[in-house]
Biopython code that builds the backbone (N, CA, C, O; Angstrom):
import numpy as np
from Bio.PDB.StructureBuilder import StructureBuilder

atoms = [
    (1, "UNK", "N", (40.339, 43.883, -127.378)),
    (1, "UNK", "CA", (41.506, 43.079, -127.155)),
    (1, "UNK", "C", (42.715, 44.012, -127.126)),
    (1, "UNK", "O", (42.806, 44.934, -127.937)),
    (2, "UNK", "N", (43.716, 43.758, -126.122)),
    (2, "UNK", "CA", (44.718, 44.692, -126.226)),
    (2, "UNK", "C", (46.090, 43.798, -126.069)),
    (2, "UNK", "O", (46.352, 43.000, -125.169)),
    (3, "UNK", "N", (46.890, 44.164, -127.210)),
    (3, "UNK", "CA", (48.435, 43.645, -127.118)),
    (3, "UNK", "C", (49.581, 44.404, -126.500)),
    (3, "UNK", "O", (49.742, 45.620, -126.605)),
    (4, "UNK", "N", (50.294, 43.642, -125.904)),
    (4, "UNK", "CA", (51.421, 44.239, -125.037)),
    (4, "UNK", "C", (52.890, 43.771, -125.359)),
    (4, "UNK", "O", (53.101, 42.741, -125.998)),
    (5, "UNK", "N", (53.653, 44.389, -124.996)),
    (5, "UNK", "CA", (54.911, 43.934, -125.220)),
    (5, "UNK", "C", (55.789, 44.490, -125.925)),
    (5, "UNK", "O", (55.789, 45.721, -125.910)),
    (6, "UNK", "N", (56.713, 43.848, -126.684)),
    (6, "UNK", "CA", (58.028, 43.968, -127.334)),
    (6, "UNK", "C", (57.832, 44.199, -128.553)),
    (6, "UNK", "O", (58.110, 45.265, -129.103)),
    (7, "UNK", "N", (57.205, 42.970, -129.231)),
    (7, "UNK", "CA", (56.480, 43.047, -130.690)),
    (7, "UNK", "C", (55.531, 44.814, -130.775)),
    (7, "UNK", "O", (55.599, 45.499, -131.795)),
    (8, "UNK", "N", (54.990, 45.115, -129.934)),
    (8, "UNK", "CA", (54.002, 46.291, -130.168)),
    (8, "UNK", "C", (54.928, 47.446, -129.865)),
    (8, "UNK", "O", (54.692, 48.627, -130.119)),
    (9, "UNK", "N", (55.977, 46.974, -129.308)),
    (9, "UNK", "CA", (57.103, 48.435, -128.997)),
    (9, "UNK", "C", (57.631, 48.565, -130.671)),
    (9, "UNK", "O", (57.466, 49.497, -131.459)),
    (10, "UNK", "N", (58.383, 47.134, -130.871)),
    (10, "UNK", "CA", (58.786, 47.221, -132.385)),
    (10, "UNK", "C", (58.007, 47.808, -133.386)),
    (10, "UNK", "O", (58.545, 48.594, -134.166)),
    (11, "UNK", "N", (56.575, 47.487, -133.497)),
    (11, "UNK", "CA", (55.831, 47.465, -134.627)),
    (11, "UNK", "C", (55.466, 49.617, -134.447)),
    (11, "UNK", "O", (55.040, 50.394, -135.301)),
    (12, "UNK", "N", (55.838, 49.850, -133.143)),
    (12, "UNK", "CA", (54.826, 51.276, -133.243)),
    (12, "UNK", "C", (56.386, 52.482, -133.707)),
    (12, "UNK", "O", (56.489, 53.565, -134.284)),
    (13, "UNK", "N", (57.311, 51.547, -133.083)),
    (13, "UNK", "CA", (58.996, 52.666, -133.686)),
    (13, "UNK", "C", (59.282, 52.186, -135.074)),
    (13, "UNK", "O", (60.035, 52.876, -135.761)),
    (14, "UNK", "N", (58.761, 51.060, -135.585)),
    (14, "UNK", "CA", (59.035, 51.154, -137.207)),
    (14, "UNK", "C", (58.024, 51.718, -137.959)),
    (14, "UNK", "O", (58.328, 52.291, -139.005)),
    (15, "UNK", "N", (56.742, 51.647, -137.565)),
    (15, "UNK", "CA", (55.695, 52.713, -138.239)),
    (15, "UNK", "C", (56.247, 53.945, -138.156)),
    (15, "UNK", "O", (56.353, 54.507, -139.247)),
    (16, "UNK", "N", (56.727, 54.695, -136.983)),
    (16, "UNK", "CA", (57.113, 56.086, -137.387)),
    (16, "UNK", "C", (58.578, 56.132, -137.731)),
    (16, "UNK", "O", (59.317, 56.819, -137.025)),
    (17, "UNK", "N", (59.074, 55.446, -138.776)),
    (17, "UNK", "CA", (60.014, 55.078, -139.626)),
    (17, "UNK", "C", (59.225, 55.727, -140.922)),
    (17, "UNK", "O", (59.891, 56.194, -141.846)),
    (18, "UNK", "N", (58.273, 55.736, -140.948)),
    (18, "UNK", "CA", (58.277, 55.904, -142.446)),
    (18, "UNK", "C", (57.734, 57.495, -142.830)),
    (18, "UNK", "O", (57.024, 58.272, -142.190)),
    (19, "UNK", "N", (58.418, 57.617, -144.210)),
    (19, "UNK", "CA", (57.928, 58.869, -144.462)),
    (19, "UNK", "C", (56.492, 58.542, -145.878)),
    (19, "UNK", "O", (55.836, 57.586, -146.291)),
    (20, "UNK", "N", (56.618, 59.874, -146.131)),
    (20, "UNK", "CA", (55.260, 60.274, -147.052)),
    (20, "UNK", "C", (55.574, 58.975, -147.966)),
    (20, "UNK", "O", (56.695, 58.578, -148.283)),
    (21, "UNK", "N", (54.353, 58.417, -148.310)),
    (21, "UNK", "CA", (54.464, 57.385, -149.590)),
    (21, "UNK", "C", (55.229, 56.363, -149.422)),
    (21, "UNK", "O", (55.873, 56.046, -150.422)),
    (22, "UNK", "N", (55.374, 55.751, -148.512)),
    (22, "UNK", "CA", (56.428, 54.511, -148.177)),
    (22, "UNK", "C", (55.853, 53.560, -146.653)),
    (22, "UNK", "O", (55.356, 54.074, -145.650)),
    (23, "UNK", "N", (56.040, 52.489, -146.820)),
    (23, "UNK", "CA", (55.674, 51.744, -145.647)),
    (23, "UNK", "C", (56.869, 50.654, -144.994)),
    (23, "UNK", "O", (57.476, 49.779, -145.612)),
    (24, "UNK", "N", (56.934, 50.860, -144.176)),
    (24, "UNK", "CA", (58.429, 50.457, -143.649)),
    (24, "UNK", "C", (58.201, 48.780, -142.468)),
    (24, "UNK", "O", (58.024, 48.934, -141.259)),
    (25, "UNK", "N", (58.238, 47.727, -142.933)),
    (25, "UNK", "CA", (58.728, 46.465, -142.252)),
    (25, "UNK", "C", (59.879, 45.925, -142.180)),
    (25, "UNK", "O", (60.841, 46.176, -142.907)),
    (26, "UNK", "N", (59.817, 45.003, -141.120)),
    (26, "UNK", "CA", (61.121, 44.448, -140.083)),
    (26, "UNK", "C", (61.222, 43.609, -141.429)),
    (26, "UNK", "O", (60.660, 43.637, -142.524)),
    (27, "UNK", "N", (62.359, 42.738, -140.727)),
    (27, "UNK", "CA", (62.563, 41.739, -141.749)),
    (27, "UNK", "C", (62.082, 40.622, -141.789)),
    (27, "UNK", "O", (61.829, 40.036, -142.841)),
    (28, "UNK", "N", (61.816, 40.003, -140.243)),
    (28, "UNK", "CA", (60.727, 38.817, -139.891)),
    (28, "UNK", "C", (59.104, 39.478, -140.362)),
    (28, "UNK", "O", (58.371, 38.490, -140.316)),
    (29, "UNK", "N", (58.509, 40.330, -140.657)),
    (29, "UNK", "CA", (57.606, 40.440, -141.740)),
    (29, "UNK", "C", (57.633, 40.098, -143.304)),
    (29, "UNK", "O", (56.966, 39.531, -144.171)),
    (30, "UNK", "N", (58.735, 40.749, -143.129)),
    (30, "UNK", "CA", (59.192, 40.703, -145.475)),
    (30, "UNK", "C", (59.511, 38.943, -145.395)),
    (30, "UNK", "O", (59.444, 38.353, -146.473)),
    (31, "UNK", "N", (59.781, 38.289, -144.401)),
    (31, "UNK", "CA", (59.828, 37.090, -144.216)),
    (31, "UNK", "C", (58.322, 35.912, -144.190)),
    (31, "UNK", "O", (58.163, 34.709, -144.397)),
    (32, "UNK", "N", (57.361, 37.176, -143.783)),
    (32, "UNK", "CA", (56.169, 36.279, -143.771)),
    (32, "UNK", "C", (55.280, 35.408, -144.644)),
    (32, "UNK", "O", (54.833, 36.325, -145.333)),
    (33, "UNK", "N", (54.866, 34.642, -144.984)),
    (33, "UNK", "CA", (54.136, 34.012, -146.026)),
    (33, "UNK", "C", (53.264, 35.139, -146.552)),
    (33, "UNK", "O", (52.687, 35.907, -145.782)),
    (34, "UNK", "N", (53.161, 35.242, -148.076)),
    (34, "UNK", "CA", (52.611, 36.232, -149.054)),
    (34, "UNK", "C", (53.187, 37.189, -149.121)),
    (34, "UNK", "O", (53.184, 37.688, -150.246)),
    (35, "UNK", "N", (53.912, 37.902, -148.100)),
    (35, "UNK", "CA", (54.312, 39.795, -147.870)),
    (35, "UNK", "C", (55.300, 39.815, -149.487)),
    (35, "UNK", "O", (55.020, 40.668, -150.330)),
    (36, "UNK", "N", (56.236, 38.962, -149.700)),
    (36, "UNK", "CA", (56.976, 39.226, -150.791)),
    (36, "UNK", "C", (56.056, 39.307, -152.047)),
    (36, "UNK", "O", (56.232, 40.209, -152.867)),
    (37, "UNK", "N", (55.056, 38.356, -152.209)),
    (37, "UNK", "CA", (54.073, 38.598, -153.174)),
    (37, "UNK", "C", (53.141, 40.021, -153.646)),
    (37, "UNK", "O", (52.631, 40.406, -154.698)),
    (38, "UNK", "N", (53.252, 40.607, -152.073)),
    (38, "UNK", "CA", (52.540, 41.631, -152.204)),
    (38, "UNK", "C", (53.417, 43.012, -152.703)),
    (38, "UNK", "O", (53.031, 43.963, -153.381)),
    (39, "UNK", "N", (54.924, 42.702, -152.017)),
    (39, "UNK", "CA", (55.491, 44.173, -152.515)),
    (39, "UNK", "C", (56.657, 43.696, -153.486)),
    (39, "UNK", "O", (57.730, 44.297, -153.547)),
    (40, "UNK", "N", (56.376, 42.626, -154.199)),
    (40, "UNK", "CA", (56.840, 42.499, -155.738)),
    (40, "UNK", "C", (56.505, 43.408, -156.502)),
    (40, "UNK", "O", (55.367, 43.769, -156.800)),
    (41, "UNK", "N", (58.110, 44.050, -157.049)),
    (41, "UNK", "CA", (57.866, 45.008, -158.407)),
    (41, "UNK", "C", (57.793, 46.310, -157.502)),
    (41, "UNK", "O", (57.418, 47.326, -158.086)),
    (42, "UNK", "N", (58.171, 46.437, -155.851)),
    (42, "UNK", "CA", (57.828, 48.066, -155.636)),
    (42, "UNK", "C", (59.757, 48.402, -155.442)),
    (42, "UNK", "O", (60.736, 47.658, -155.383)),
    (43, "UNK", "N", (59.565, 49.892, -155.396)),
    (43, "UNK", "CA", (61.004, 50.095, -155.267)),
    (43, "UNK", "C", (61.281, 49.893, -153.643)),
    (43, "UNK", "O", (60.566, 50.156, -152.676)),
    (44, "UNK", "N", (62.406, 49.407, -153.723)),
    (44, "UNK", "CA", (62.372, 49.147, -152.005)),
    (44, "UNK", "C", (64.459, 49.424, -151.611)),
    (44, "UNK", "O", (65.459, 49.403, -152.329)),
    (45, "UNK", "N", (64.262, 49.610, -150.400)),
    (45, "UNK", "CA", (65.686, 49.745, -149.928)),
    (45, "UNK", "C", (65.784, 49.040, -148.228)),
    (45, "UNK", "O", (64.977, 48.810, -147.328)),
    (46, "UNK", "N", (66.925, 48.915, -148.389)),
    (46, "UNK", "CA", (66.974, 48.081, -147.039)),
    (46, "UNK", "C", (68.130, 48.265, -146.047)),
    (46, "UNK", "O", (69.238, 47.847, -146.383)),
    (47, "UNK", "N", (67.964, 48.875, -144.811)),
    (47, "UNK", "CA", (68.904, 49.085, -143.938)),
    (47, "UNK", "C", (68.681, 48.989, -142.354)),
    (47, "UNK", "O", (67.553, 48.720, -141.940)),
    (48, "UNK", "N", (69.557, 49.167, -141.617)),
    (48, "UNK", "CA", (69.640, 49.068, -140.332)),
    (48, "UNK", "C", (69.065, 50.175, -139.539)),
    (48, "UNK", "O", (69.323, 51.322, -139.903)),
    (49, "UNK", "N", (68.050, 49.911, -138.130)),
    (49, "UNK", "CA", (67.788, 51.262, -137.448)),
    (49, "UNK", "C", (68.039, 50.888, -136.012)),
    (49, "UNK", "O", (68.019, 49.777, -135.482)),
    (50, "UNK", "N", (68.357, 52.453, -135.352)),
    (50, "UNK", "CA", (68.047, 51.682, -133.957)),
    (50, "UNK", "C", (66.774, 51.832, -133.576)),
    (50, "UNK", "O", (66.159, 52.806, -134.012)),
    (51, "UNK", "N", (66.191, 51.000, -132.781)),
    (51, "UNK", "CA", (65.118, 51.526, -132.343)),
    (51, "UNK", "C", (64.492, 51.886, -130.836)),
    (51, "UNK", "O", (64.296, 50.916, -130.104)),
    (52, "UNK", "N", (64.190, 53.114, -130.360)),
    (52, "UNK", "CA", (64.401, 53.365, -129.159)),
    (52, "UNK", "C", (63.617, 52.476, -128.575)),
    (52, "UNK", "O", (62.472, 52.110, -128.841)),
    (53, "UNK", "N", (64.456, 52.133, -127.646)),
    (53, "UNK", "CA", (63.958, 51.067, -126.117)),
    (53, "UNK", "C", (63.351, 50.195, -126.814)),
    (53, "UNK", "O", (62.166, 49.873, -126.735)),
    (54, "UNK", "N", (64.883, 49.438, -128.142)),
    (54, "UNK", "CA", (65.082, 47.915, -128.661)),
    (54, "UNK", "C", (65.675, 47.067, -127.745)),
    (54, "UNK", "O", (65.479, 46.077, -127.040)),
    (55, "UNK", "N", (67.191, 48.615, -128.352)),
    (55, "UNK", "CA", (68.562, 47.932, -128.064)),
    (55, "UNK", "C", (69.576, 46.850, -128.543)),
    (55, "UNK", "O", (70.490, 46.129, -128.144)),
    (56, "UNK", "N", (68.616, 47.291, -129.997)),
    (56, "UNK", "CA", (69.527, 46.332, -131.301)),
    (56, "UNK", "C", (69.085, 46.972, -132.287)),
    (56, "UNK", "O", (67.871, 47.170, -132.255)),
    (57, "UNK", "N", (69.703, 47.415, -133.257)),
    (57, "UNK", "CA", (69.562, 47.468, -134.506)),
    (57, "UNK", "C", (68.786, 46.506, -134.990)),
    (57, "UNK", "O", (69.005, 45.330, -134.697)),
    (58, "UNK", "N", (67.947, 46.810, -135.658)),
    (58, "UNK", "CA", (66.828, 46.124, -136.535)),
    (58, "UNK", "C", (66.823, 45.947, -137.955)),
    (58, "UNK", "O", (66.608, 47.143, -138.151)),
    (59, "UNK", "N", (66.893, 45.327, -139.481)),
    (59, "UNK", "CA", (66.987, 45.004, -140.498)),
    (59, "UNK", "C", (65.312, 45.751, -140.797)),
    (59, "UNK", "O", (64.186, 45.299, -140.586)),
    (60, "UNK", "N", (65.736, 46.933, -141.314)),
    (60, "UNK", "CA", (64.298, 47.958, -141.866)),
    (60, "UNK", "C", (64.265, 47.714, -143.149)),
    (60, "UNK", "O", (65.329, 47.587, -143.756)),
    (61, "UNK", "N", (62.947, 47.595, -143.852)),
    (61, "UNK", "CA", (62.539, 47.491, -145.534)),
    (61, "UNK", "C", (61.792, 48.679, -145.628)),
    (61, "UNK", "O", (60.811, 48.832, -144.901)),
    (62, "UNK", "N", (62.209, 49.706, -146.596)),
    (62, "UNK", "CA", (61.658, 50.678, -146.661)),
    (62, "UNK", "C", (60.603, 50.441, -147.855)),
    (62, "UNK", "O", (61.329, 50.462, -148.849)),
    (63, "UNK", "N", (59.576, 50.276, -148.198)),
    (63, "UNK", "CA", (59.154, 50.204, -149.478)),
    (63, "UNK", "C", (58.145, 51.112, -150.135)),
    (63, "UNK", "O", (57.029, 51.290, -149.648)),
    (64, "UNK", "N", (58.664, 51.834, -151.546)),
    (64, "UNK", "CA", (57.865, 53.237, -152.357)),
    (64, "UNK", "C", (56.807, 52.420, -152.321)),
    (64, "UNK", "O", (56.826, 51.194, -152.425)),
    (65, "UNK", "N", (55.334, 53.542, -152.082)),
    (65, "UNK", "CA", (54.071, 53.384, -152.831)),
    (65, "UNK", "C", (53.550, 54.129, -153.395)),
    (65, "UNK", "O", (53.813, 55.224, -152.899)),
    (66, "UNK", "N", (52.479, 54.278, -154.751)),
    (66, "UNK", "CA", (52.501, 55.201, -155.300)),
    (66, "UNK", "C", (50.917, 56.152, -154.991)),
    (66, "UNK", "O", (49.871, 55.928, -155.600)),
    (67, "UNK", "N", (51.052, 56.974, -154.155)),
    (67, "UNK", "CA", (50.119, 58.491, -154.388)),
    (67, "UNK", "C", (49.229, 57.573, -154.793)),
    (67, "UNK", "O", (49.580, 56.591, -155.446)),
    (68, "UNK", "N", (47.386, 57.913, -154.276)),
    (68, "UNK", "CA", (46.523, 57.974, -155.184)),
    (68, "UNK", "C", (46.257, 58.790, -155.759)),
    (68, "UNK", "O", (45.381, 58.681, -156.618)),
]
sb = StructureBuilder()
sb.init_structure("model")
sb.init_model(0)
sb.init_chain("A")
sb.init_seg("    ")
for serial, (resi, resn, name, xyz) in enumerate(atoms, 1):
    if name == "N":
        sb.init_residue(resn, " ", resi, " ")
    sb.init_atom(name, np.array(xyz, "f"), 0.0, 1.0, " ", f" {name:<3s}", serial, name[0])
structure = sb.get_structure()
């Protein structure tokens, strides 16, 4: 099965958003049913990116995870 589009442009320029030990979602994710459940209690920060061939600034959640 293969996905196309806008959503898969978004989802592949906020993956390489993130650095070592951190996983980085939009805000209509941190919005999704359970996601807050899951990264309750992590350290997290939250800001604006552009993202190439958006053409809007996007609401980024950066959130620490810890090393196995």
């Amino acid at each position: 099965m293969d996905y196309f589009g806008q959503d898969v442009n978004i989802a592949a320029r906020v993956q390489g958003l993130a650095r070592v030990n951190e996983i980085c979602l939009t805000e209509s994710v941190m919005e999704a049913p359970g996601v807050s459940d899951v990264v309750k209690g992590r350290p997290a920060s939250r800001d604006y990116e552009n993202l190439k061939g958006i053409g809007q600034k996007m609401e980024i959640y950066r959130i620490e995870i810890s090393p196995v």
